[in-house]
C-alpha positions as CSV (number, residue, x, y, z in Angstrom):
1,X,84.5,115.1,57.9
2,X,85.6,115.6,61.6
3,X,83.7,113.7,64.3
4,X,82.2,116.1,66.6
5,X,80.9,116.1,70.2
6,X,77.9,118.3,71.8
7,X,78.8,120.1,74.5
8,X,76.3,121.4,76.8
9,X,75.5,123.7,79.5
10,X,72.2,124.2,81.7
11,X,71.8,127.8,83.1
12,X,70.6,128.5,86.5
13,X,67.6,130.1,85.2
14,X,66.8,126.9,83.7
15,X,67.8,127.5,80.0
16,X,70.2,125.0,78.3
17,X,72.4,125.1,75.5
18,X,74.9,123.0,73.1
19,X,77.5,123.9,71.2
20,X,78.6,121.4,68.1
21,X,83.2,120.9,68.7
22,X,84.9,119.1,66.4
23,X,87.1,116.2,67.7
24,X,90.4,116.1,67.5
25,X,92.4,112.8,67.3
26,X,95.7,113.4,65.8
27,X,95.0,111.9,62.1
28,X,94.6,115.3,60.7
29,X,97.6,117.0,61.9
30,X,98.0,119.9,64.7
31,X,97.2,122.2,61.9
32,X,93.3,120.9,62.9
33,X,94.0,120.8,66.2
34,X,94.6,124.9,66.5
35,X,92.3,125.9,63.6
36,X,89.3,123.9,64.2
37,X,89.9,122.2,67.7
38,X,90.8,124.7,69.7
39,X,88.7,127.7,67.7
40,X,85.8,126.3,68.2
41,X,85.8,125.0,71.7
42,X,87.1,128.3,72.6
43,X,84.0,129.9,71.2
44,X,81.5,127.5,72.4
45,X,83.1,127.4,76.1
46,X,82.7,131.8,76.7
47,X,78.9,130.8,75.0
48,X,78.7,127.9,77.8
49,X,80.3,130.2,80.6
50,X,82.5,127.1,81.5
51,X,85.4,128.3,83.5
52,X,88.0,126.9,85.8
53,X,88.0,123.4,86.5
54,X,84.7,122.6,83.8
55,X,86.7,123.9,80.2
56,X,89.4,121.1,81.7
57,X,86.8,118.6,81.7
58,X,84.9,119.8,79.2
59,X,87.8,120.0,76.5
60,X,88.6,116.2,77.6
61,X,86.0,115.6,75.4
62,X,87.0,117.2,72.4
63,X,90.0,115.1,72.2
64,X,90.9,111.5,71.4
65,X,94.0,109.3,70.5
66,X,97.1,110.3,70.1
67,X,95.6,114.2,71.3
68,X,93.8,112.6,74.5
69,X,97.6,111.0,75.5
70,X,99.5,114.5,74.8
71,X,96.0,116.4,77.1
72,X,96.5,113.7,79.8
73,X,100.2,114.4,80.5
74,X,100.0,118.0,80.4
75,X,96.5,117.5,82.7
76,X,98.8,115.6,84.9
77,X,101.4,118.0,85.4
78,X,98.4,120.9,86.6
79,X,97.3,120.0,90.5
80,X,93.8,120.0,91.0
81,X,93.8,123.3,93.0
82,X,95.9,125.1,89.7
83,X,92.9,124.4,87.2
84,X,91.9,128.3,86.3
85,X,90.5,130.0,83.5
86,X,93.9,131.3,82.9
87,X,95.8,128.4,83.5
88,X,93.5,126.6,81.1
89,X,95.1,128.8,78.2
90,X,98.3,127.8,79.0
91,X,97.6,124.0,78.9
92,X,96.0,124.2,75.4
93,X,99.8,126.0,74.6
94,X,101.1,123.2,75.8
95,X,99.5,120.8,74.3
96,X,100.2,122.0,71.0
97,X,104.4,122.2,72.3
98,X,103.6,118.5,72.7
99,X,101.9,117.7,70.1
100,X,104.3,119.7,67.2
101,X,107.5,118.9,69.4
102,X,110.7,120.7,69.9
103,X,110.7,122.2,66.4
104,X,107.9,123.9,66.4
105,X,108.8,127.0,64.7
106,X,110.3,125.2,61.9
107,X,106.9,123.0,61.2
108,X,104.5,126.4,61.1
109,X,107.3,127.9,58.6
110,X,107.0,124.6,56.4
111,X,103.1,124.9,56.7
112,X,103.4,128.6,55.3
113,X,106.2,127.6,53.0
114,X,103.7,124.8,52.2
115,X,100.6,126.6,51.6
116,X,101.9,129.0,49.6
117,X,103.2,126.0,47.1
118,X,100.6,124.0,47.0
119,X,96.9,123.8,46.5
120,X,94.7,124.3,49.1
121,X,92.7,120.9,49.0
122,X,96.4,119.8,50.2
123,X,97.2,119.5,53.7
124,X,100.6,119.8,55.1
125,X,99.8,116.4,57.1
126,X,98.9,114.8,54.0
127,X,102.7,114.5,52.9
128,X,105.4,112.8,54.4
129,X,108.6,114.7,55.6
130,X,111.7,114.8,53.5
């Protein structure tokens, strides 16, 4: 079972809220990463109303490992000023270009290829490449 962090928010009528995110560390494949990861802080951060600068932050949180080094160099690349809503969305794309690498196209065809095979308690992660 994925480790997950609270995120939180306090409203500036005084109300506060948390949102459970799973953690994503790279030991369960980028499969996770998209389907769990990102899916559910996307969810929690329009509930939060984080935006700009804070779902950069706040998704540093949601990663470790092997993800936190891939979210650190693409954070890197984005100047301070650059940190939008918008621009947010196209970091978490390029995490994932990271994460996968070049042939990306080729791993989500083997996943489908894969699932369609196999039995669902399998995960394409859970097998080593030919």
């Amino acid at each position: 079972m994925p480790r997950t962090v609270d995120l939180r928010q306090e409203f500036r009528d005084g109300t506060k809220d948390k949102v459970a995110v799973a953690i994503d560390d790279g030991t369960n494949g980028p499969e996770h990463l998209v389907s769990v990861c990102f899916k559910e802080f996307n969810e929690a951060a329009k509930r939060l109303l984080y935006e700009d600068e804070e779902l950069f932050q706040q998704f540093s949180l949601c990663v470790k490992g092997n993800t936190q080094f891939y979210w650190d160099g693409v954070v890197a690349e984005i100047p301070q000023k650059e940190r939008t809503t918008d621009r947010f969305y196209e970091a978490q794309k390029e995490l994932l270009k990271a994460v996968v690498g070049p042939n990306q196209r080729d791993i989500i065809r083997a996943w489908v290829e894969f699932d369609l095979r196999n039995p669902r308690t399998l995960s394409p992660s859970s097998i080593s490449p030919a």
